[in-house]
N, C-alpha and C positions, 0 to 999 in steps of 0.2 A: 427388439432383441439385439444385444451385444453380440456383432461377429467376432470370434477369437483364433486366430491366427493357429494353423495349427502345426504340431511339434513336427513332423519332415519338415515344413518351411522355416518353424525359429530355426532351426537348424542348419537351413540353408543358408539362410541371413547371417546365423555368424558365424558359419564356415567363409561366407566369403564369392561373392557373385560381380561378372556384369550385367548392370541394367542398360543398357542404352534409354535415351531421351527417344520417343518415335518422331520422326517426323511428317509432315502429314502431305500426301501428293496432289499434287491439282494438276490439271487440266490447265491448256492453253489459255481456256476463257474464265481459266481458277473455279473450278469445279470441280468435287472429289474425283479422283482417278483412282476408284476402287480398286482396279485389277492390281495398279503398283502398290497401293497402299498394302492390301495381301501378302505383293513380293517383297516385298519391305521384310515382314513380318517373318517369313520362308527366310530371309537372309539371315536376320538375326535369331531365330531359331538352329537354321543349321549353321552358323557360323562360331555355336557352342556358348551363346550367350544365357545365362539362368536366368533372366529375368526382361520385362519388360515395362517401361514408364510410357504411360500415354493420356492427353490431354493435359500436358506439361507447358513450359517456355517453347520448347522447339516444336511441338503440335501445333503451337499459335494459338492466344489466347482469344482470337478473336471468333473461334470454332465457336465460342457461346454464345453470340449476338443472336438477336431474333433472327437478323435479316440471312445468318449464313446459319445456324441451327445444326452444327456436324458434333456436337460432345459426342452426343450418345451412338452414332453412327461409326465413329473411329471407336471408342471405347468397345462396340458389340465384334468389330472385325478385328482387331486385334486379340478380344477374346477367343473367336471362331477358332483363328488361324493356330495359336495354342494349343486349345481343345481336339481339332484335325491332327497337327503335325507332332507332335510334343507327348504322346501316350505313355513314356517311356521314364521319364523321369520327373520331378518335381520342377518346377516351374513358378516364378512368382513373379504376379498381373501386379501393376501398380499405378494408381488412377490418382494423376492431379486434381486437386482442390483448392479451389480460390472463391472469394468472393465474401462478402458480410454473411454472416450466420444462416440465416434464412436459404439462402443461394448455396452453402457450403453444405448444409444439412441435404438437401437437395441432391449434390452431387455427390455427398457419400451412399446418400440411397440408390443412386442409380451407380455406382458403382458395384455394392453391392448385389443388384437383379444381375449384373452381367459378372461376377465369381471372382470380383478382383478380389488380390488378400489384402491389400494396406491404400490409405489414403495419402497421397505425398501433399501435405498443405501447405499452401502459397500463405504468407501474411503479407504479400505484397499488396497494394491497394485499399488497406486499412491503416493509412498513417494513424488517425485521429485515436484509435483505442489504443489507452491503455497497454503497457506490459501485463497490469491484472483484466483486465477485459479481454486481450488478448491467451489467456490462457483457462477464461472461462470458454472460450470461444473454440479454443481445441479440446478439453472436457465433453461441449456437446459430440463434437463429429466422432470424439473416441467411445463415444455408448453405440454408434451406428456399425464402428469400421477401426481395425489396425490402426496406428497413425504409422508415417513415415514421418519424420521433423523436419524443417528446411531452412534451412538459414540460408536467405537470396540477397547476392550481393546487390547494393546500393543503384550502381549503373546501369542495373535492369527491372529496377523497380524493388527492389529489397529495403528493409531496415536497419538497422545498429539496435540491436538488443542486447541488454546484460548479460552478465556469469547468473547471475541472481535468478535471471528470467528462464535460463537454461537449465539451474539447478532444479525451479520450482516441474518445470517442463518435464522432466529426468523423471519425478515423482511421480505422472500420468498413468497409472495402471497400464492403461491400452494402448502404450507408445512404443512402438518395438526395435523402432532403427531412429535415424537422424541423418538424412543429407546435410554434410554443411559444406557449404560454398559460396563464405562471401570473400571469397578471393582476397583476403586478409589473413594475413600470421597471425596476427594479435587476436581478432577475432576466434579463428581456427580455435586457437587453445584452449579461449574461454568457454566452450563447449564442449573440449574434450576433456576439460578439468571439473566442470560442472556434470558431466555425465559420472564420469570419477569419484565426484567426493558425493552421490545423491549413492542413494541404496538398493537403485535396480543398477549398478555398475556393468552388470556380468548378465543383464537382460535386454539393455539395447546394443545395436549394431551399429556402429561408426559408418557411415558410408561418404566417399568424397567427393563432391562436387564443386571443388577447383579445380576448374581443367587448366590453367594453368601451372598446377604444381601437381601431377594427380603422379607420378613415378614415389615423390618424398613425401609424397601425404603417406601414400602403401608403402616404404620403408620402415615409416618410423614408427617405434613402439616409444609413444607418451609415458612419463612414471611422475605421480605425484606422492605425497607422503597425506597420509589419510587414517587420520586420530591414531598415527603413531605405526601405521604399517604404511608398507609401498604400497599402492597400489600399478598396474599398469593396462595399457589398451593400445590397439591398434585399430585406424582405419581394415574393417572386414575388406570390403571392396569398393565398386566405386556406380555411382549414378549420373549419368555425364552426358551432356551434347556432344561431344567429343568422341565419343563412341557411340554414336549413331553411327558414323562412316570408320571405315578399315576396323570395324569389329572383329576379326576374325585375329587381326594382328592384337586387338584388346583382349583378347581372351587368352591368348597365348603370351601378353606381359603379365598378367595378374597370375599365370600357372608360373612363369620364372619368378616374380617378388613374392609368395608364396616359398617358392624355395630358397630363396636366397633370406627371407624371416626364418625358415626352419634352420636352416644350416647357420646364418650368425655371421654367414658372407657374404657381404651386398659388396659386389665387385666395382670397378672403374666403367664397365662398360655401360652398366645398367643407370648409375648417374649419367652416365653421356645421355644414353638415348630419354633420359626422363628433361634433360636438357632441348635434347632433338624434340620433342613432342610440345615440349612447350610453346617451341618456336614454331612448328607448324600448327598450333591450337593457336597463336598469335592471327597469324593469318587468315585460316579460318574463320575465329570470331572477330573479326576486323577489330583486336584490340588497339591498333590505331586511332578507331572514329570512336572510341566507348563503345564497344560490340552494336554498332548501327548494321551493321552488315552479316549479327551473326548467322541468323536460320538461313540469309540467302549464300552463306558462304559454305555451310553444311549442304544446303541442295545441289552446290557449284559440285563437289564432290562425286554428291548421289547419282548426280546427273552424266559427270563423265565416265563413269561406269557403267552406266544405260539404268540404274536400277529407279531413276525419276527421268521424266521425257522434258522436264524443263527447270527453273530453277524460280519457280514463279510462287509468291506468298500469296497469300491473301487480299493484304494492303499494298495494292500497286506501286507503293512509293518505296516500299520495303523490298531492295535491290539492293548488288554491289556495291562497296562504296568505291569511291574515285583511288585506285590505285590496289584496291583487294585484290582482283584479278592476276597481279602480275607478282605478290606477295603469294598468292597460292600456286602460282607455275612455279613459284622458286623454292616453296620446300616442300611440292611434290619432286624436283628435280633433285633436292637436294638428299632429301631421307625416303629413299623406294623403300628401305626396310620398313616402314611405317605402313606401308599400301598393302591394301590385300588383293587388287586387282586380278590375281591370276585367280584367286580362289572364286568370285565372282564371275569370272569367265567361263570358267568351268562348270556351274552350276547353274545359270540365266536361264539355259532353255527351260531345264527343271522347274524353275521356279516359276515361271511364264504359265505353266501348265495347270 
């Protein structure tokens, strides 16, 4: 049976949300550290975030291995902690997908036992198919589950896909939003033009996943001319590694670019700081080494906050890169407005409990 999204959440989706990426907590000897994974979830719950992405890039793909087996284990607590803390308002679960067909069919169904609404699918890892086999291959998992769409830049395992393959994409009945973030302009467009000129226009959700430009991604209202009318679209909101950490301040720029699209007045200050954020999302995802150093630059984060007890991956080799460190002392010193550290201070004990 076909899951179908239902209308408080399309609703939600193209009013316009933060999703944070989760990220996943280990233990000293990298073993899940259930209690923080929870507080995690308690953070970005109370920190006013709509929505959650888990079993993503920044969960760590290697949660699927035989030998480490955590999909379903993060996926059921992240649901829990929703279903406990979140009574109050609509809320939207969102479960990575990756893998060949067989694998991906898989993890839409067990997305589905644990109430997620939409599948965010990776095509990373399937060089060899097709742009048509590849969207036979999103047809299956959209009879199981929502899609979310994802265009993954290059550097982290992503592809270079067409307008053509976006367009055909567009047409998916059960496709409701679209991450794109292959940290490309050129790219960027070719999906927003493709969402544009197909004829669910007004039925999927833009959502941005270039953390590197995520301020004028939410600025800008795209306008193409479309068999003779404008059409136009806006990035809703955004789905981001980058708002995993100082959520609270992410939730609070998407309520000011929201107003500043209504009112028709994107000020000087608001480019500065989409400027400021890029610069410490630099750092963060060691865009220095090609994001070698991203999830453990996000734990660097999590961890000076107390809300992770270390900054340890999975893959023991997957650390700091050489000179990250003193890149992330310098635009936390540089942009505090970025940080939400008091708001997490304020609420630890809470959360602990």
């Amino acid at each position: 049976m076909t899951y179908i999204l239902d209308e408080n959440k399309k609703f939600l989706l193209q009013e316009g949300i933060v999703i944070p990426a989760h990220p996943l907590a280990l233990t000293s000897n990298r073993q899940l550290d259930e209690k923080r994974q929870r507080m995690l979830m308690r953070y970005y719950i109370d920190a006013g975030a709509k929505g959650i992405a888990v079993g993503v890039h920044t969960t760590q793909f290697a949660i699927r291995s035989k030998e480490v087996g955590l999909l379903e284990t993060v996926l059921s607590i992240a649901s829990e902690e929703v279903d406990k803390f979140n009574k109050l308002h609509p809320f939207i679960k969102v479960a990575g997908i990756c893998g060949q067909t067989e694998q991906a069919v898989k993890e839409a169904e067990l997305a589905v036992k644990y109430n997620y609404d939409l599948g965010l699918v990776s095509l990373g890892g399937l060089p060899n198919k097709s742009e048509k086999e590849l969207l036979s291959h999103i047809k299956q998992i959209s009879e199981i589950i929502p899609i979310f769409g994802f265009y993954l830049q290059p550097a982290v395992g992503g592809r270079v896909l067409s307008y053509d393959f976006w367009k055909r994409f567009s047409e998916i009945s059960n496709v409701m939003a679209i991450k794109v973030a292959p940290f490309n302009r050129y790219q960027t467009i070719d999906v927003v033009r493709a969402v544009c000129e197909s004829s669910r226009s007004n039925e999927i959700a833009l959502y941005t996943g270039n953390d590197d430009n995520i301020v004028s991604d939410l600025l800008t209202t795209f306008k193409f001319v479309v068999n003779g009318k404008q059409v136009e679209k806006n990035f809703s909101g955004g789905l981001l590694g980058q708002w995993a950490v100082w959520t609270k301040k992410s939730v609070e720029l998407l309520k000011e670019i929201k107003k500043a699209r209504e009112s028709g007045h994107i000020s000087d200050e608001l480019l500065t700081l989409g400027s400021s954020l890029t610069d410490a999302n630099s750092a963060i995802f060691d865009a220095a080494n090609n994001f070698s150093g991203c999830i453990p630059g996000l734990h660097e984060i999590l961890y000076r906050q107390g809300l992770l007890e270390g900054t340890w991956c999975l893959n023991p080799n997957e650390i700091l890169s050489e000179g990250q460190l003193e890149e992330i002392n310098r635009v936390c010193e540089a942009y505090p407005h970025l940080i939400d550290d008091e708001f997490v201070n304020e609420n630890m004990q809470y959360w602990k409990e």
